[in-house]
Phi, psi and omega in degrees: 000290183257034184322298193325301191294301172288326181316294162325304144358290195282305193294008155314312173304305189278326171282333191322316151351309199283288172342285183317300197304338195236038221264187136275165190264002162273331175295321198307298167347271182326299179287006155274329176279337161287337192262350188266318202300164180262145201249097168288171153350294179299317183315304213271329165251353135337281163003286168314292180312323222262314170308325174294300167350286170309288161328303172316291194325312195291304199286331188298300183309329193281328172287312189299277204300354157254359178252000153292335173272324171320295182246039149103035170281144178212355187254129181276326171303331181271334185299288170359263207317329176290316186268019152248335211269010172246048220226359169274343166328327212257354183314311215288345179299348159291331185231358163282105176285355169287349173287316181315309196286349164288331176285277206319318163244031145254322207249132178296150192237084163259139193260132186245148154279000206222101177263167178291149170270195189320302148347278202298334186279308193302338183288332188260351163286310211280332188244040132257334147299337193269341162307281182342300209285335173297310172310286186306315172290000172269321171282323173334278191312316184297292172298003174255328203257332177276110203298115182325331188272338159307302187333280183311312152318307181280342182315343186315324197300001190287315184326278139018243143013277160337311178285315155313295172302324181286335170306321177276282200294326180264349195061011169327121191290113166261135176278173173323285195277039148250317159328305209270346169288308196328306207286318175306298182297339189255319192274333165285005183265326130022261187312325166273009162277349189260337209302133193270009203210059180267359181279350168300323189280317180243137154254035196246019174215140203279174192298301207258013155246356173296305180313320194306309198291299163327302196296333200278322180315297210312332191296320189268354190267316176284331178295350178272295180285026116296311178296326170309327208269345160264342170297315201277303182300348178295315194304302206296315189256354173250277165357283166078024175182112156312014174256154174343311160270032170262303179299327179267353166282329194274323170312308204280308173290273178357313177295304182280004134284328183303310219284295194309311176303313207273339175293349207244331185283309187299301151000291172300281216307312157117027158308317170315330179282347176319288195278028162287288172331303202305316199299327193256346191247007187284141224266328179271334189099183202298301173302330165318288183294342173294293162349320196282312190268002174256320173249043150285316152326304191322292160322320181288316179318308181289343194277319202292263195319325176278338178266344147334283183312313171305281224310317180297317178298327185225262166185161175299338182279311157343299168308286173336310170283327168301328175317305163249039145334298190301354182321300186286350199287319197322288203285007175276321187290315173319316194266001161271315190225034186218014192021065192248166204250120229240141167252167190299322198308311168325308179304296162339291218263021145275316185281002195285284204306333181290321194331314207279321176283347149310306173297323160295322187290334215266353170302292174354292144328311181272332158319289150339296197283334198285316172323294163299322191302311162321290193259032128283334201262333172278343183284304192317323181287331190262331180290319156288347164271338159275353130311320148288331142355283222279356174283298160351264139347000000 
C-alpha cells in the first residue's frame, strides 16, 4: 500500500548517518544552528497534523481497500493501481521553494564527482518500479483473500524480511536486538498460519483462497525488504548521493513507472472490462464504488504527505517510528467495523510483531544516537585543531 513512500522512510534512516559524516563545517554550522532554534506552538502543531496525517492515512487506506474487495470488488490490478497512483501529490515540492530552503538546511549535502549517467538512472528507476509494482500487486491480492487485521500482522514481517536481505547486500549487522525483532516477527507471521478457524472472519472466502492470501502477502512482505535492500544499495553503488532530492527523485520516477506498470496490467490482464459490471453489481452502489478508490488514493496521499512532512520537521527515523504506531489501529478497527474476530492466536501474534518493531526502532534509535555522538566528537576535534592552527599563526 504505501510502499512507494515507505520504502524511502526507511533507507532514509539508514544513510542519514552517512549524510552527517560527509557534510562540510559550514553545512554542520548551518544544521546546527537550525536544530537549535525553540521549538514554538506552530511547530508543535505541524508536528500534530503531520502525525494525524500519517496515521489516519495509513488505517483509512487500509480499511477503504479491504471494503472495496468486501463488498464485490474483484480486480486486484486496480486495487494495485489506487496505492500507486497518488504519488504527483509530492510534486510542488520541486516547485515551493520554502520546502527547498527547508531541505537545505536540514538535510546534509554530499558532492560526488563523477554522477551515474542517464542510462544507469533510468535503469535503476525502471527495474525498482517494476519491482515496486509486482510487491504491490502481491498485496492487492494478499487484501483481497484476507481479514485485514491478518493482513496487517503479517505485513509485519517485512522488517524481518529487510533485515535478512540486508545481511547479504549491506552488510548489515546483525545485534541482539535485531536478532530478536527478526525472530519476534517471523513467529507472528507464523502463528497466523496456525489460525484454526480462519474462514470466520469472511465468508465469502474459502480455506484455499485464505492460503492464497497468507502466501502472496508473506511473498510481498519479503519482495518488499528485498526492494528496501537494493534501493539502499542502488544509493550506495550506483547513485552515489544521500540527499534528500536523491530520495524524492527517487520516490517520484519509481512511483511513475510502478503506476504506469500497474495501468499495463489492468489494461493486459483484460480486467478493465470487468469493471463496468463490478462497479453496478457493487454492493454500496455506484457512487459508492467510485468513492471507495477515490478515496482510497486519496488517503495513501495524506499518508504521503505526513511521512514528508516528519521527515522535513524532524527526521526519517521519527517518521518511522510513528509510522509504527499504526501498527495495533487496523486490526482494533477491523473488529469495530468490519467485525472480525480478533482470536487468542491474533491477540499474540500483535504483541509478538509490536514486540518486534519495537525492538527494530529502538537498534535504529540507538544506531542513530551513537551516530551523532561521533561527529560531535569528530566536530569538537576539528574545531580544535583549527584553533590551534589559528594560535599558531
Amino acid at each position: 500500500m504505501k510502499e512507494a513512500q515507505e520504502l524511502q522512510l526507511h533507507i532514509m534512516t539508514q544513510l542519514e548517518p552517512k549524510e552527517a559524516n560527509s557534510t562540510t563545517e559550514h553545512t554542520n554550522v548551518t544544521s546546527q544552528s537550525t536544530t537549535t532554534q525553540p521549538r514554538n506552538y506552530g511547530w508543535w502543531l505541524r508536528i500534530t497534523m503531520y502525525i494525524l496525517f500519517l496515521l489516519s492515512g495509513q488505517s483509512i487506506s487500509l480499511l477503504l481497500g479491504r471494503l472495496y474487495y468486501d463488498k464485490g470488488g474483484k480486480s486486484k490490478w486496480l486495487g494495485t493501481v489506487v496505492q500507486l497512483i497518488g504519488f504527483p501529490v509530492l510534486l510542488p515540492y520541486y516547485f515551493i521553494p520554502s520546502l527547498k530552503k527547508l531541505k537545505t538546511n536540514s538535510t546534509a549535502t554530499t558532492i560526488h564527482p563523477k554522477p551515474p549517467s542517464t542510462l544507469v538512472l533510468v535503469s535503476v528507476y525502471v527495474s525498482l518500479g517494476l519491482l515496486l509494482v509486482a510487491d504491490c500487486f502481491l498485496y492487492s491480492t494478499g487484501l483481497m483473500y484476507l481479514p485485514v487485521s491478518t493482513y496487517s500482522l503479517i505485513c509485519a514481517s517485512q522488517l524481518a524480511f529487510n533485515a535478512f536481505f540486508s545481511f547479504f547486500l549491506n552488510s548489515q549487522k546483525f545485534t541482539p536486538l535485531i536478532v530478536n525483532s527478526l525472530v519476534l516477527l517471523t513467529i507472528s507471521s507464523i502463528l497466523l498460519v496456525f489460525e484454526t478457524n480462519p474462514s470466520s472472519d469472511s465468508s465469502k472466502v474459502s480455506k484455499g483462497k485464505y492460503v492464497i492470501g497468507l502466501i502472496c502477502t508473506i511473498g510481498a512482505s519479503s519482495g518488499y525488504g528485498l526492494v528496501l535492500s537494493l534501493t539502499q544499495l542502488a544509493f550506495k553503488k550506483v547513485l552515489k548521493k544521500e540527499t534528500f532530492t536523491a530520495v524524492m527523485d527517487l520516490i517520484i520516477y519509481q512511483s511513475l513507472v510502478a503506476t504506469l506498470g500497474a495501468l499495463v496490467g489492468l489494461f493486459g490482464s483484460g480486467e478493465w472490462k470487468g469493471l463496468k459490471t463490478e462497479m453496478e453489481e457493487f454492493e454500496l452502489g455506484k457512487v459508492s464504488y467510485i468513492m471507495t478508490l477515490v478515496w482510497t488514493a486519496l488517503m495513501w496521499d495524506v499518508f504521503a504527505v505526513g511521512c514528508v512532512g516528519l521527515i522535513f520537521e524532524v527526521s526519517s527515523l521519527f517518521s518511522n517510528a510513528i509510522s509504527v504506531l499504526g501498527l495495533p489501529i487496523v486490526p482494533v478497527l477491523a473488529v469495530i467495523f468490519f467485525h472480525e474476530k480478533m482470536g487468542g492466536i491474533k491477540v499474540i501474534s500483535m504483541v509478538l510483531a509490536i514486540w518486534g518493531f519495537v525492538s527494530y526502532v529502538y537498534q535504529q534509535y540507538l544506531d542513530d544516537l551513537k551516530s551523532k555522538l561521533e561527529d560531535r566528537n569528530k566536530n569538537e576535534a576539528s574545531n580544535a585543531s583549527s584553533l590551534q592552527e589559528v594560535n599558531g599563526s
